[in-house]
Structures are given as C-alpha cells and as structure tokens.
C-alpha positions as CSV (number, residue, x, y, z in Angstrom):
1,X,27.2,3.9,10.6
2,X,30.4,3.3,8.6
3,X,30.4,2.6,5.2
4,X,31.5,-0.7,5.6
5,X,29.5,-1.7,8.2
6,X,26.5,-0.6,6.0
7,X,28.1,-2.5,3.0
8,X,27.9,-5.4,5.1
9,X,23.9,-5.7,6.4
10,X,21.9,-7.5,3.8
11,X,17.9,-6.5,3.0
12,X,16.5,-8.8,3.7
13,X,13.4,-8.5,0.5
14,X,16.7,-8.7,-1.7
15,X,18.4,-11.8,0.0
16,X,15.0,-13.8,-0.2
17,X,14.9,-13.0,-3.5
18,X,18.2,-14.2,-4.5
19,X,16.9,-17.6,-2.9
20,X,13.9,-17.1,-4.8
21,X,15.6,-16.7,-8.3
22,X,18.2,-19.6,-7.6
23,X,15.1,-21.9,-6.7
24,X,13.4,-20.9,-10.1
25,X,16.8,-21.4,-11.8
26,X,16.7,-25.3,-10.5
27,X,13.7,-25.7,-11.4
28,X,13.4,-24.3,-15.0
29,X,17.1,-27.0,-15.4
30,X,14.8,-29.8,-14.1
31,X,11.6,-28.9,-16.7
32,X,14.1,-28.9,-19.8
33,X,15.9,-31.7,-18.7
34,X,12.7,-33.5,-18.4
35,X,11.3,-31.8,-21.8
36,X,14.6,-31.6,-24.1
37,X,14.8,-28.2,-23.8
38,X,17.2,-25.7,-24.4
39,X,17.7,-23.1,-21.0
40,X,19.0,-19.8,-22.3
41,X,20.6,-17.1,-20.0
42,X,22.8,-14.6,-20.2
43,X,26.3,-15.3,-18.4
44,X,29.2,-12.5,-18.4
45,X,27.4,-10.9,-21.2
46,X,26.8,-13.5,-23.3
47,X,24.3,-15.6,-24.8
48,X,24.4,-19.0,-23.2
49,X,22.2,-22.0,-24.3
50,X,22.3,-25.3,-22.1
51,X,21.1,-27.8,-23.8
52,X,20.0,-30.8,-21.6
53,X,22.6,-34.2,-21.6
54,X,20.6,-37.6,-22.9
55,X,22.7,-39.0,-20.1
56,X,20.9,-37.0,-17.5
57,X,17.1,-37.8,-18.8
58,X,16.9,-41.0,-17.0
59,X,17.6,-39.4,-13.8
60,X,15.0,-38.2,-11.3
C-alpha cells in the first residue's frame, strides 16, 4: 500500500471519536449557555474563554 493511499483510510475507533468529542463540545456550549458559564479551551495555543451571550439564554 502506497503512502498516500494509507494516508487516506480512516480508523475507524479514531473517526467515531472525533464525532464523539464534537457531540460533547455541543453539549458542554448548551450547559453554560443554560448556566452562565464560561467554556474554556484551548484554540491555536491559546487560552480561550466563551462566555455565553444574554441574547442567546432565551433560546432553546
């Protein structure tokens, strides 16, 4: 097998787990928004902290 036919075939433990963290990501977003709190997270190597909108807390 070439190396870029390797590169492309995905495991499929690590895929479903990508879908698993992006799930947990939503739903973490959706308990602060509810709560008021802040969601912390570390983007491009840096400290990010999203707060939660008062314009979004009346939304479902």
């Amino acid at each position: 097998m070439s190396q870029s036919q390797h590169g492309k075939r995905r495991d499929p433990d690590i895929a479903a787990s990508e879908v698993a963290l992006k799930r947990a990501a939503r739903r973490v977003r959706e308990i602060a928004r509810k709560t008021g709190a802040v969601v912390v997270y570390i983007k491009d190597g840096k400290i990010v902290e999203e707060r939660p909108h008062a314009s979004n807390q009346d939304q479902p």
